[in-house]
C-alpha positions in Angstrom: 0.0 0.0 0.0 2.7 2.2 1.0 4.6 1.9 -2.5 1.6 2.9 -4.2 1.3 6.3 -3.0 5.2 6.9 -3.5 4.5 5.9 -7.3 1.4 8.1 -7.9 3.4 11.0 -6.4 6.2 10.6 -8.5 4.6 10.1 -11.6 2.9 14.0 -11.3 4.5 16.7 -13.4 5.4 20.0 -11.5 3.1 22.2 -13.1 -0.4 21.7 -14.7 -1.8 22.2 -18.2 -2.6 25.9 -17.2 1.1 27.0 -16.1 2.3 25.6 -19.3 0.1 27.9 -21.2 0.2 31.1 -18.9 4.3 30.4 -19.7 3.9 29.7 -23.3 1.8 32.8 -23.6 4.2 35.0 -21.6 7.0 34.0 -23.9 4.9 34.9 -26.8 4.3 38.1 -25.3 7.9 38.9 -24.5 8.9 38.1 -28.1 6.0 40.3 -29.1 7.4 43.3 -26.7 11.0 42.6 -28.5 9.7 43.2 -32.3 7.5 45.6 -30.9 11.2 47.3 -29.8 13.0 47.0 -33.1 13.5 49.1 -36.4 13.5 53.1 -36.4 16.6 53.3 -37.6 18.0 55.0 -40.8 18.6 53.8 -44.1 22.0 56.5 -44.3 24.0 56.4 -41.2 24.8 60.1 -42.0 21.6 61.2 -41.1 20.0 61.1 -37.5 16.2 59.6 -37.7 13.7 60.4 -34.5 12.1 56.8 -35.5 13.9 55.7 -32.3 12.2 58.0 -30.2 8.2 57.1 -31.4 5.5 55.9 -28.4 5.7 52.0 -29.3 9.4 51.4 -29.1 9.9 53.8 -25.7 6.6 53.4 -23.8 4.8 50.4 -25.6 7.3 47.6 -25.9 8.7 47.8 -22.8 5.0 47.9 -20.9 4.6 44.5 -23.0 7.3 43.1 -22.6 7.5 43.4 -18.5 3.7 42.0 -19.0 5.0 39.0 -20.4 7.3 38.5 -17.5 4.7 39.2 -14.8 2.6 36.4 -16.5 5.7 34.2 -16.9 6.2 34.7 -13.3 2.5 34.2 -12.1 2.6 30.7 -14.1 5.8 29.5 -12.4 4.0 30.8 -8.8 0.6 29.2 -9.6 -0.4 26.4 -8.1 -1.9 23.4 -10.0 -5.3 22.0 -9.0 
């Protein structure tokens, strides 16, 4: 009797269904964030372009991307039912 509840305990994964999605979506948001970030630049390096300084790569992709590490972090903190 005893060896059967060590093997049905063992045999449980760490996180549920949920927490792998939560993380999967986190990751997907970070990624999001980082694309989000790129481009403004140039196409002559002689000439300075304010691209860099536009509302989605100072303000928006960096409010995304800490998202997706908030929800990263609440799926790793979750607790599975």
């Amino acid at each position: 009797m005893a060896s059967e509840n060590q093997n049905s305990g063992s045999n449980q994964l760490a996180f549920g269904k949920i927490n792998y999605i939560l993380t999967a979506a986190g990751a997907v948001l970070v990624v999001i964030g980082f694309f989000l970030m790129s481009g403004g630049g140039s196409e002559d390096p002689t000439v300075f372009s304010d691209g860099i300084f536009s509302f989605r790569r100072l303000t928006l992709a960096p409010i995304v991307i800490c998202g997706g590490y908030a929800l990263v972090l609440y799926a790793i903190m979750k607790k599975p039912k």
